[in-house]
C-alpha positions in Angstrom: 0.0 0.0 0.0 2.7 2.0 0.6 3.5 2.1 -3.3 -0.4 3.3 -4.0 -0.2 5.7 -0.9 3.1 7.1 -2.8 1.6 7.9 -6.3 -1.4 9.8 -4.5 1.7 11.7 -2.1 3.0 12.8 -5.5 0.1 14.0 -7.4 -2.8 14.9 -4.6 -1.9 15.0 -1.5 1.1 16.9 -0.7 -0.7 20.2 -2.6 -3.3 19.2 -0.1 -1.5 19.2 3.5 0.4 21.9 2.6 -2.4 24.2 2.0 -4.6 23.0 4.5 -1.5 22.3 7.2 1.4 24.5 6.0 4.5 25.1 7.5 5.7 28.4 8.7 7.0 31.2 6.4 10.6 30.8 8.0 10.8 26.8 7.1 9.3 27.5 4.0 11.9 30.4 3.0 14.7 27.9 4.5 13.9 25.1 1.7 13.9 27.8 -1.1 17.4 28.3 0.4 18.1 25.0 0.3 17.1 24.7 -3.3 19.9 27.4 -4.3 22.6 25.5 -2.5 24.3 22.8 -4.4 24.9 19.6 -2.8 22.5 20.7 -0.2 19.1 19.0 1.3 16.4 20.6 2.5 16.6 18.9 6.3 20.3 19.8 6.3 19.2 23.2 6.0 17.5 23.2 9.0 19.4 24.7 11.9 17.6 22.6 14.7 15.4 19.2 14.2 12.4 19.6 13.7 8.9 17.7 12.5 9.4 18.3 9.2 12.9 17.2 8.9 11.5 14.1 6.5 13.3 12.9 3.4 12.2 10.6 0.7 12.7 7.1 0.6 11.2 5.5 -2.6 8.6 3.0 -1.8 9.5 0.4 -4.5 13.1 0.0 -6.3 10.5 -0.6 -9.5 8.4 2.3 -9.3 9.1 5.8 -8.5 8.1 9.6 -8.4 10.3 12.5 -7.0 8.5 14.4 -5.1 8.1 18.0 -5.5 8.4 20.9 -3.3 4.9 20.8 -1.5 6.1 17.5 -0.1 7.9 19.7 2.3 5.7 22.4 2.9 3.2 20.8 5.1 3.4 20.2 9.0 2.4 17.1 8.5 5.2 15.8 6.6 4.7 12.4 4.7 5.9 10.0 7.7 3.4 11.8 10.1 1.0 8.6 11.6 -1.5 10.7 11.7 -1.4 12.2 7.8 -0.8 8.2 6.6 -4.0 7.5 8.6 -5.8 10.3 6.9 -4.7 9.5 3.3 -5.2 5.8 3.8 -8.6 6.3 4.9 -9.1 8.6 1.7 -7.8 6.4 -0.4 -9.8 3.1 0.7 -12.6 4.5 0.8 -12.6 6.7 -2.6 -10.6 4.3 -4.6 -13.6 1.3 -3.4 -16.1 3.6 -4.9 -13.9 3.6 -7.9 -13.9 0.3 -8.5 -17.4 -0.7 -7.1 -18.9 1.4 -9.6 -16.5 0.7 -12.4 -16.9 -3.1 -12.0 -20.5 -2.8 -11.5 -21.4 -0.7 -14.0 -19.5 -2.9 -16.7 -20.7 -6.1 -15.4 -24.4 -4.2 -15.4 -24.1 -3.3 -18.7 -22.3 -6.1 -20.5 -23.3 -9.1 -18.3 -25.8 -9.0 -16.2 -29.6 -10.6 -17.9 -32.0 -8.4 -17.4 -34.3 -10.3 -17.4 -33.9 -11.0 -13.4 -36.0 -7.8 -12.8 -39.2 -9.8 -13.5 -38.2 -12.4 -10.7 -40.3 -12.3 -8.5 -37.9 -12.0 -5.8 -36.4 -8.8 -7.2 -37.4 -6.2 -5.3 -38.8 -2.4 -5.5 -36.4 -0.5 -6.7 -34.2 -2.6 -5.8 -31.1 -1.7 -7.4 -31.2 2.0 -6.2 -31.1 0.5 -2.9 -28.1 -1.5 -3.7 -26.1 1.3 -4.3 -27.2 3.3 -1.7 -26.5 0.7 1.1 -22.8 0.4 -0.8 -22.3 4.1 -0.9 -23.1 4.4 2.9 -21.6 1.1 4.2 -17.9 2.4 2.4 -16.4 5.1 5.0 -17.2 2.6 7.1 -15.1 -0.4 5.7 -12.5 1.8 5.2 -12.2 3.3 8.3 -12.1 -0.3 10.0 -9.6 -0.9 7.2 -6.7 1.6 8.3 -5.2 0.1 10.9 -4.2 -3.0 8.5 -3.2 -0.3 5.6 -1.3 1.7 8.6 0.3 -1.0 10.0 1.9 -2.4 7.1 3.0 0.8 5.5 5.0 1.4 8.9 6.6 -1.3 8.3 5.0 -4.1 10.6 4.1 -6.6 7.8 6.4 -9.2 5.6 5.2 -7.2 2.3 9.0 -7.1 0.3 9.3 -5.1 -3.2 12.0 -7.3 -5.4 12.3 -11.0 -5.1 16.3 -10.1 -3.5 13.8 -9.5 -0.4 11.6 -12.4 -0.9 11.9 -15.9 -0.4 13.1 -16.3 -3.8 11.6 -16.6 -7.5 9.6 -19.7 -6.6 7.5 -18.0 -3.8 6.8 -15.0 -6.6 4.1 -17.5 -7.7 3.3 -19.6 -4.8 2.1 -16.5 -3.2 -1.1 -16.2 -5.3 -2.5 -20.0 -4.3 -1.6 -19.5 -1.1 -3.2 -16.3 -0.2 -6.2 -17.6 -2.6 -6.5 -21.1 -0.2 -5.8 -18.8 3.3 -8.4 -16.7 2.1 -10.9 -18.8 1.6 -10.8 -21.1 4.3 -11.3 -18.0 7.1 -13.8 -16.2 4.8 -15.6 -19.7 4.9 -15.6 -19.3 8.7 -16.4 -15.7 9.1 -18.7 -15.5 6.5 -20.5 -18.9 8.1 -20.4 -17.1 11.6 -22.5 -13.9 9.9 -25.6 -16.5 10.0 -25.4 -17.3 13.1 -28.8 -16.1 14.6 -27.2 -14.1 17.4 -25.4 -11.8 14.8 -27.2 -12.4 11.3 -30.2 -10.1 12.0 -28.1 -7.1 12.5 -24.7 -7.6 10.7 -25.2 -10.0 8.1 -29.7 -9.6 7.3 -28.6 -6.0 5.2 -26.6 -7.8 2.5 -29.2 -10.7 2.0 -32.1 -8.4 1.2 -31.0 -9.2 -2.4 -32.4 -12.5 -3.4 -31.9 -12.0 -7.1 -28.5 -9.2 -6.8 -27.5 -7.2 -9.2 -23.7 -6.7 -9.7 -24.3 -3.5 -7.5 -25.4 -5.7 -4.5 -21.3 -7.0 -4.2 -20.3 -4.4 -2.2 -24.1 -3.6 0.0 -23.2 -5.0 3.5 -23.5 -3.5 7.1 -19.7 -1.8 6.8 -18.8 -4.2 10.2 -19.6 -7.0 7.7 -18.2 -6.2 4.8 -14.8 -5.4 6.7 -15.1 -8.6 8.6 -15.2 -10.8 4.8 -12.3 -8.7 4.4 -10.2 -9.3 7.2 -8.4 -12.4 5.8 -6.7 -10.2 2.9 -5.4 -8.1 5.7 -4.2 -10.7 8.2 -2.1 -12.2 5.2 0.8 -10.0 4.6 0.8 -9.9 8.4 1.5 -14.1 8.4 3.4 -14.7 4.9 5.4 -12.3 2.8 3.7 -11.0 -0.2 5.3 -8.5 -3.1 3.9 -5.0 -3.1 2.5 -5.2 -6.6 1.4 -8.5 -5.8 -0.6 -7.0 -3.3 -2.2 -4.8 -5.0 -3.2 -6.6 -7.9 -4.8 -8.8 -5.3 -6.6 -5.7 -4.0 -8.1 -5.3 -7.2 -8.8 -9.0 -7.9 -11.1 -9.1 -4.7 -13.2 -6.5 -5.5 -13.5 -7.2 -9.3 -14.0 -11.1 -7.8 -16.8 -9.5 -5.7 -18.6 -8.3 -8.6 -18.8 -11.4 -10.5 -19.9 -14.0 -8.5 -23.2 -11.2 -8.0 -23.6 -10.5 -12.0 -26.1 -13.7 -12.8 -24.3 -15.2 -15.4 -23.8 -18.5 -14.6 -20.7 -19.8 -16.9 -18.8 -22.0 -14.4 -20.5 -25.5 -13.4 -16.9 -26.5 -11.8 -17.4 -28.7 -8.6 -14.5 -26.3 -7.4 -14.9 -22.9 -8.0 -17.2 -21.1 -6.2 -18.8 -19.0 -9.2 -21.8 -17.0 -9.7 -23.9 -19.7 -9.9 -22.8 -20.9 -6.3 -23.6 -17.9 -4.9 -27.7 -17.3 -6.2 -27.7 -20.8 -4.5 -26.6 -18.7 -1.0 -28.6 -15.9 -2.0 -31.3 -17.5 -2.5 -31.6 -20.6 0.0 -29.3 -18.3 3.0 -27.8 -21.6 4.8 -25.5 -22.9 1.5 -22.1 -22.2 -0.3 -20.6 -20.0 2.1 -17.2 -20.3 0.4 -15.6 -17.3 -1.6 -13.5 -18.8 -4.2 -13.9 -22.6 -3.9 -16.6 -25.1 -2.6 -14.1 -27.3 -1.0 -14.7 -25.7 2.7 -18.3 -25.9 1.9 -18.0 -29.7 0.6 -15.7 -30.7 4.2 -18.2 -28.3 6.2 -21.3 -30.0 5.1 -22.7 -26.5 3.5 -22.1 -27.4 -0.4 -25.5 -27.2 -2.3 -24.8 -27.8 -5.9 -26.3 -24.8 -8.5 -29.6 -26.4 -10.0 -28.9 -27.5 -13.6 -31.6 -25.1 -14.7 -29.2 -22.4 -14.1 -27.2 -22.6 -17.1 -29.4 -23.3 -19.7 -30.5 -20.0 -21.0 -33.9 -21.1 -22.0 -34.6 -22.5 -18.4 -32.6 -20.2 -16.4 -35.4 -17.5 -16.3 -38.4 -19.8 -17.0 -41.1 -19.3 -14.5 -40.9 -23.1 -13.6 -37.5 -22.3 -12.3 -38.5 -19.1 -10.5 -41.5 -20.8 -9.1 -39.6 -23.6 -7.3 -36.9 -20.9 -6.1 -39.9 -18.9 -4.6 -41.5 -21.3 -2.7 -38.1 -23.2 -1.1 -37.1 -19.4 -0.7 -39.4 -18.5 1.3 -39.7 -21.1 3.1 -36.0 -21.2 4.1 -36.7 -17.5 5.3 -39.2 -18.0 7.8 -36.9 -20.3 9.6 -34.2 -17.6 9.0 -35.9 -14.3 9.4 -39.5 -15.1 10.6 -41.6 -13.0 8.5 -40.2 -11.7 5.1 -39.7 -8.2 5.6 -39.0 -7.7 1.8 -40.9 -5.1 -0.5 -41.2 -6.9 -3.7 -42.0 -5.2 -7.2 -45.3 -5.6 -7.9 -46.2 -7.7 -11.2 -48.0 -5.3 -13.0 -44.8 -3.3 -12.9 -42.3 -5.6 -13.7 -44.4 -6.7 -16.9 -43.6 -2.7 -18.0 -39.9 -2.6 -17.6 
């Protein structure tokens, strides 16, 4: 993170804390001074230490920018806690909006059937809501988020930037399975734990209001439960080493994973991956397929229901024979769930018009 928290330093942020949080007049006339002075640096200028005595350490051997004179005009200097803390919150949560609605919104457009708005499961303006309970739940997550983000840019993780650092060129791949089978096996657990009845109602209920999601349901969760599902990618770096970029392709993975396995179209009938089609299974019947990328924890764990073979046949998949038999075990499932269904469904007359 330190690499993404880097490129935003360079081109936002240091403009930013140095005009909301500038230094005095005499520091900042001392690095003009310093800039006239060959051979000279700006903190060797400095006739007595002081909090903005900082100097720039590139965060990756592979990637770097050189900073420019705001980076020294702020008193919060680019190693202040408390300025990482603030950026990395900004940047988790903007940058998850980003993606959420760039993901989405392709997947929406180029993926998604929308034909699942006649389901009759799908409910009053129901996408509307998705997005509004993913805009809200996102300060949240990533709020709950910086302390992972903070504590491995300080330095506490076993995140390396050339393979020199690393455990060698092997573990360059090796990394990817491994933090794809750690993942999944605590996400398994956690995600399992949300239905438990003494927390499901208030932490995990919110995301399964969408029986039939759209790709903009991936990211609607209570924020306490979307960070939780996420706490595995954190923990990681914190357990094994992992390369910077490695990491953040991984970042991005996740939440473009997210999106897909809530966009409807059911390609993958693998008894190992844990695709799209799993999921309307846990969407739709609450107590199955808690996995995230594979069904083998759900398989061992007893949980594994396998996607109805209706479901990837186009000319079945939205047949009303289908939806009828997913009504009726749905809401059946429910009231031993939730009690009584709480949902405002769209009513048929108006789903005929859209």
């Amino acid at each position: 993170m330190d690499v993404v928290l880097e490129v935003f330093d360079t081109f936002l942020f240091d403009r930013m804390y140095a005009t909301v949080l500038p230094v005095s007049q005499s520091v900042q006339s001392q690095y003009a001074l310093s800039q006239q002075t060959p051979n000279a640096t700006y903190s060797s200028m400095l006739e007595t230490p002081t909090p903005y005595n900082w100097q720039y350490h590139p965060a990756s051997q592979m990637l770097s920018f050189s900073p420019s004179q705001y980076a020294y005009m702020s008193q919060w200097p680019r190693d202040s806690i408390y300025r990482q803390a603030v950026s990395l919150f900004l940047i988790t949560w903007l940058f998850g909006i980003v993606i959420y609605f760039t993901c989405a919104s392709l997947s929406y457009y180029f993926v998604f059937d929308k034909t699942a708005f006649q389901h009759p499961k799908f409910l009053r303006n129901q996408m509307s809501m998705e997005i509004k309970q993913s805009i809200s739940s996102f300060p949240g997550m990533a709020l709950l988020t910086v302390p992972f983000f903070l504590a491995e840019v300080r330095g506490y993780s076993k995140i390396y930037d050339t393979t020199a650092e690393g455990p060698g060129m092997w573990y360059n791949f090796f990394q990817f399975p491994l933090f794809i089978c750690f993942t999944d096996f605590f996400i398994y657990l956690i995600h399992r734990g949300l239905h438990h009845p003494l927390v499901y109602k208030t932490l995990h209920k919110p995301h399964h209001k969408w029986i039939m999601p759209t790709p903009y349901a991936s990211h609607a969760f209570h924020p306490v439960d979307g960070w939780s599902q996420s706490v595995p990618y954190h923990v990681f770096p914190f357990v094994f080493p992992l390369q910077k970029f490695a990491y953040i392709f991984l970042f991005v993975f996740i939440n473009i994973w997210t999106v897909m396995i809530h966009d409807g179209e059911y390609i993958s009938q693998s008894v190992v991956v844990n695709g799209a089609a799993c999921h309307t299974m846990h969407h739709l019947y609450f107590n199955y397929n808690y996995g995230q990328f594979t069904t083998l924890w759900d398989r061992l764990g007893g949980s594994y229901r396998k996607p109805n073979e209706e479901l990837f046949r186009r000319e079945t998949k939205m047949g009303k024979a289908e939806w009828d038999r997913q009504k009726v075990e749905m809401e059946t499932i429910v009231k031993e769930v939730e009690g009584e269904d709480d949902r405002k469904y769209e009513p048929v007359d108006s789903k005929k018009e859209q």
